[in-house]
C-alpha positions in Angstrom: -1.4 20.0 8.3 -1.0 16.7 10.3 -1.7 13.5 8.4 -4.8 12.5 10.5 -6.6 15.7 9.7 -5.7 14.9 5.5 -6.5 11.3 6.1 -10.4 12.2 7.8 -10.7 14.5 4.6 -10.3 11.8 2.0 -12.1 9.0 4.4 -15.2 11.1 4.1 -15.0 11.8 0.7 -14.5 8.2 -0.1 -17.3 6.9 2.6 -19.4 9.4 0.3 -18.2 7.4 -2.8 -19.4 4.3 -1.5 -15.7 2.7 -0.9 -15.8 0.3 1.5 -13.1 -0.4 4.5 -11.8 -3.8 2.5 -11.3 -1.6 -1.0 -9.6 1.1 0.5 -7.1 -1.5 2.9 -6.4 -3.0 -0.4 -5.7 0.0 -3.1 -3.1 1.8 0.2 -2.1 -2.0 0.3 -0.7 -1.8 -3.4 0.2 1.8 -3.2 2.4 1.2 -0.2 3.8 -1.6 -2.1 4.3 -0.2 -5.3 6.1 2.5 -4.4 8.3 1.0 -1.5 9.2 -1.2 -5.0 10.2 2.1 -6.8 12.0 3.7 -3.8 14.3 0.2 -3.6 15.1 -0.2 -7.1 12.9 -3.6 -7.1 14.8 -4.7 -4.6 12.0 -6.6 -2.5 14.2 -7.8 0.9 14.5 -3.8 1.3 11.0 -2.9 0.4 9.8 -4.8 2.7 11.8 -3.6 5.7 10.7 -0.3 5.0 6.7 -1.4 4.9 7.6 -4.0 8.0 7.1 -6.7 6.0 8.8 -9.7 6.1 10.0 -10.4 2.3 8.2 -13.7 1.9 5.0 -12.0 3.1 5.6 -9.2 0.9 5.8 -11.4 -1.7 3.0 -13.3 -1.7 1.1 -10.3 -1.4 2.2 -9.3 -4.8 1.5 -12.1 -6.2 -1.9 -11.3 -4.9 -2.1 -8.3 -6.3 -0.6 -9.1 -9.6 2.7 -6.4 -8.8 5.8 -6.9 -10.3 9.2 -5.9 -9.3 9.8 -2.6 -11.5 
């Protein structure tokens, strides 16, 4: 199944939850993060380039989010 089709599925379900745009943007935010940490090794120059971050941007944003390098 493509990814749109999945990604309508759990929008509704969530809209039905009462999640709002800014709480979903931030928990794929720290997903996306998180794991692109795992897949590098903690290695946060090349997580970045693969969530087309820049590293300092990346960075900041998990300090905001309270992630750490793992």
């Amino acid at each position: 199944m493509e990814i749109r089709t999945e990604l309508e599925k759990i929008i509704r379900y969530l809209l039905s939850c009462g999640v709002t745009l800014r709480e979903f943007e931030e928990e794929i935010e720290k997903i996306f993060i998180t794991e692109a940490l795992k897949k590098n090794g903690g290695k946060i120059k090349d997580a970045a380039q693969d969530i087309g971050l820049h590293r300092n941007t990346l960075t900041e944003k998990m300090k905001k989010y309270r992630i750490k390098r793992k």
